[in-house]
N, C-alpha and C positions, 0 to 999 in steps of 0.2 A: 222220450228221445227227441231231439230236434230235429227241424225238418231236415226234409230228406234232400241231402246235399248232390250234386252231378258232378263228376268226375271224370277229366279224361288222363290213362295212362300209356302215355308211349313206349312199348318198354320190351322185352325179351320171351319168348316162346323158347323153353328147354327140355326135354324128355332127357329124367334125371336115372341114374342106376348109381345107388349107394352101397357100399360095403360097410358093416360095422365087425371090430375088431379090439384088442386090448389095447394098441397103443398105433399110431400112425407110422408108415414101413418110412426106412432110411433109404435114401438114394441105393437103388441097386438092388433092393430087401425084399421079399417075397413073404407076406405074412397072413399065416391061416386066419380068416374073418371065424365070424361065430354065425351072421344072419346077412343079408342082402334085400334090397325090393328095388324096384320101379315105381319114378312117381313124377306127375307133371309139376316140372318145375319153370324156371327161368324167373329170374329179377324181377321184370315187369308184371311177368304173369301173377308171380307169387302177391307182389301188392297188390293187383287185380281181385283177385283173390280176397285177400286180407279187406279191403275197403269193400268188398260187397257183404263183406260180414259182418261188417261194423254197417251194414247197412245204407250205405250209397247206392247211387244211379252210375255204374259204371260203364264208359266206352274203351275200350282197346283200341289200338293202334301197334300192330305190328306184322308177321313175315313168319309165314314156314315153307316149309318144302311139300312139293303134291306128292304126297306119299301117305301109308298109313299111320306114323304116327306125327304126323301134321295134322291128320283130322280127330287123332284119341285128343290131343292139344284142344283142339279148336270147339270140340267135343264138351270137353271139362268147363271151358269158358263160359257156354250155353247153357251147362247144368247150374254152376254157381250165377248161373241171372246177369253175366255181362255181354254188352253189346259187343257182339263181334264184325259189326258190318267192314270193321275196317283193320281187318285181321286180309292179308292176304294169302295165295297162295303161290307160290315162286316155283315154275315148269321148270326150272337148271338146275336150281341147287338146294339140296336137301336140310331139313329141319335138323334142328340144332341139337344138340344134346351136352351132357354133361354128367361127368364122373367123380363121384366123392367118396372119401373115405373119412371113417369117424368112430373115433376112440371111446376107450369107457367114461373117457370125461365130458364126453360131448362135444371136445374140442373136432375140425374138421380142416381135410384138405382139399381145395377141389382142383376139379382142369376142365375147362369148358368150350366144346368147339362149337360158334354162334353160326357158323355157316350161312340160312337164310336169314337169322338177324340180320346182317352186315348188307344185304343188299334191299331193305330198305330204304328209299328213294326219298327227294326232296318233292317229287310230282309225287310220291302216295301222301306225303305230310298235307299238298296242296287239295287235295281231295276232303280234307279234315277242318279246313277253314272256318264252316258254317259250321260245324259240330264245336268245335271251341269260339264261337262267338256265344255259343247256348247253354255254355257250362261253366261252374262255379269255382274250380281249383283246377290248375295241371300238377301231375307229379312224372317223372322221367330218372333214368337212370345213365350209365352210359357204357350199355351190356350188347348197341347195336350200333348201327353205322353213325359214326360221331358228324357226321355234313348232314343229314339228316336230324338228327337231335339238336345241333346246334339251329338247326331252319326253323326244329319246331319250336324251341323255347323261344327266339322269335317272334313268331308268328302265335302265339301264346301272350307274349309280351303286350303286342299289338291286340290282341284284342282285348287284353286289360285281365286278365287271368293271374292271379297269385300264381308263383313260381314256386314247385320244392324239389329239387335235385339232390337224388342222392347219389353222389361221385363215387358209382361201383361199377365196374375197377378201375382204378384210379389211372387215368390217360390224362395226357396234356388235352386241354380244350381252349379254345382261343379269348385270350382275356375282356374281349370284349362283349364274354359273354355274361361273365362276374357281375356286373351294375343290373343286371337283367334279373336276376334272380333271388327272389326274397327268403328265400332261406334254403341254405346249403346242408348236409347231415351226413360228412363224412364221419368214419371210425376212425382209432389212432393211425395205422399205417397210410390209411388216405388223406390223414392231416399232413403226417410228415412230409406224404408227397407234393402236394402242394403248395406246401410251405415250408418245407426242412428244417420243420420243428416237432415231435413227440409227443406230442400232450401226456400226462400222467394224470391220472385222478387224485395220487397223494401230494400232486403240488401242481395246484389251481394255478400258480404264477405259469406253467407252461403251457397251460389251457389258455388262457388268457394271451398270453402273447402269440399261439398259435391262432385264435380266433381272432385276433388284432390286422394281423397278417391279410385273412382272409376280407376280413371288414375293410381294409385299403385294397382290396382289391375292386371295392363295391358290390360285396354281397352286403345285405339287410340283416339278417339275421343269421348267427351261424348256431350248429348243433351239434358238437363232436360228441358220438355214441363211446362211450366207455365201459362197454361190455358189462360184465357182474356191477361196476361202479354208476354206472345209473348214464345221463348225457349232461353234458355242459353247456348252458346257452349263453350267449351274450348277444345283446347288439351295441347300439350306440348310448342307450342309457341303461341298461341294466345288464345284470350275471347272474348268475344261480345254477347250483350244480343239482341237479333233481336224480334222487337213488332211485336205485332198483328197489325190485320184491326179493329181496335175499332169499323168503322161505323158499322159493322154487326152486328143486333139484332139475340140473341139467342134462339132458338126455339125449340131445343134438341140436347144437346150436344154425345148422344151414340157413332157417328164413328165418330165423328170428330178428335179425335187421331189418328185413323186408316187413315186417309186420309188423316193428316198431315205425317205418315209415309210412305205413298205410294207412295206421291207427292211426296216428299223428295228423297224417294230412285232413282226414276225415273231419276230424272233431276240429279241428284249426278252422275249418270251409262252414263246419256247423256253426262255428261265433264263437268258441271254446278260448278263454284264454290260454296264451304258449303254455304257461307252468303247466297246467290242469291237460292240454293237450297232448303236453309231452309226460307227464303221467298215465293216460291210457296208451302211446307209445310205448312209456318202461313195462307195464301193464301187458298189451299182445307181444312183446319180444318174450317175456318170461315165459308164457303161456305158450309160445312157438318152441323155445329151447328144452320144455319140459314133455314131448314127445318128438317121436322119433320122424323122419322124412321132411318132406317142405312141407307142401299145401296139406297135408293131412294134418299138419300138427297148429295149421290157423285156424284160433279158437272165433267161436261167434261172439257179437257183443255182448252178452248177460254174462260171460263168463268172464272176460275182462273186467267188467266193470264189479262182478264178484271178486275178483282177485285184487281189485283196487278197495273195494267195501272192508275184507278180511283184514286188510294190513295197513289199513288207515290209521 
């Protein structure tokens, strides 16, 4: 493996309760599930997560509520070996949670109330300065207070940090953040929004003019995730649409984004080129979607990089 990369991720604390079920309810619809669990989730966390399994030095950056399952959160973060020093705890308002539902096909819906996400501050980002002068990639989402996120990529910026943002869920963010950030990794619907264009996998020409879009906006590199169809990179000299691992049956697809972003960022920080990096990203999303919950279904590196050995 290559050395051992430092990461800081700024990103969402969520205590998840999932339902699975035969098909997802229609507005109004009350539909008998088959199984349910509890499990730590949030965006940030989940990549948190994901990159210390791939084997990084990871810092956290984020906000719960002083309650108990703000500390089961805080908890899990210290089991899987990341630094929590800059994990806070918010005395007014309580940790976040998030409610999913999810079909026989893995497909899912969610709703997620971020609560103490959202009052993370521009002075807790300030606290994190010297922590990102000392480490090797930032990754960010935008699952928490967006004046804060925007501070940190920033302040990221400045201190010479590769940039990777994954634009989940998709909010307006102010374009002067675009030139900042070296690569962008929305999915189709977070294309569209961005750009009010669609991307398809069966016609690269809308990939393409979707990540065109983005690239005058000044982002560096972009990376629309196209689910089962693998992600699509382009920057200013090159394109390649890199597939997935088809053989993996889907089981719940919730972090499997998340996991393809973690991967990703990891081995990108480790010296990996993009194609090869974004291959262990299609690589952990498979490996996320083929069990069931979030953080329990991020697989460690040996088995990634088996699932990329097998289907090579």
């Amino acid at each position: 493996m290559a050395k051992k990369i430092k990461i800081v991720v700024l990103g969402s604390l969520l205590y998840d309760c999932v339902t699975y079920g035969p098909r997802l309810p229609r507005m109004g619809e009350t539909i008998i599930g088959n199984k349910n669990g509890f499990f730590f989730g949030g965006k940030g966390a989940n990549q948190a997560v994901q990159a210390a399994r791939m084997g990084a030095e990871v810092y956290f950056i984020g906000r719960v509520g002083e309650d108990e399952t703000g500390e089961k959160l805080i908890w899990n973060l210290d089991k899987n070996g990341i630094n929590t020093d800059h994990v806070i705890k918010d005395k007014k308002v309580p940790t976040g949670t998030c409610c999913i539902h999810v079909d026989d096909r893995g497909d899912n819906a969610i709703m997620i109330a971020p609560l103490a996400n959202l009052e993370i501050s521009t002075q807790d980002i300030d606290k994190t300065i010297s922590l990102m002068d000392n480490c090797d990639i930032f990754l960010t989402q935008l699952e928490v207070n967006i004046e804060a996120t925007v501070y940190a990529i920033k302040k990221a910026h400045k201190a010479g940090l590769p940039i990777v943002l994954n634009p989940a869920p998709a909010i307006e963010i102010p374009e002067e953040i675009f030139p900042l950030i070296d690569f962008i990794t929305p999915n189709e619907t977070e294309t569209e929004f961005f750009t009010g264009i669609m991307p398809a996998a069966d016609n690269l020409d809308s990939c393409r003019k979707a990540a065109d879009a983005l690239l005058e906006k000044g982002v560096k590199n972009v990376l629309i995730t196209l689910g089962k169809k693998g992600v699509y990179f382009k920057n200013s000299r090159e394109e390649q649409l890199i597939p997935t691992f088809e053989d993996i049956k889907a089981v719940d697809t919730t972090a499997a984004g998340d996991a393809f972003n973690a991967a990703f960022t990891v081995t990108l920080a480790e010296g990996t080129a993009v194609p090869r990096a974004l291959m262990y990203g299609n690589a952990a999303g498979s490996a996320a979607a083929s069990q069931a919950g979030s953080q329990p279904s991020l697989a460690m590196r040996e088995t990634i990089e088996k699932i990329m050995t097998s289907q090579a």
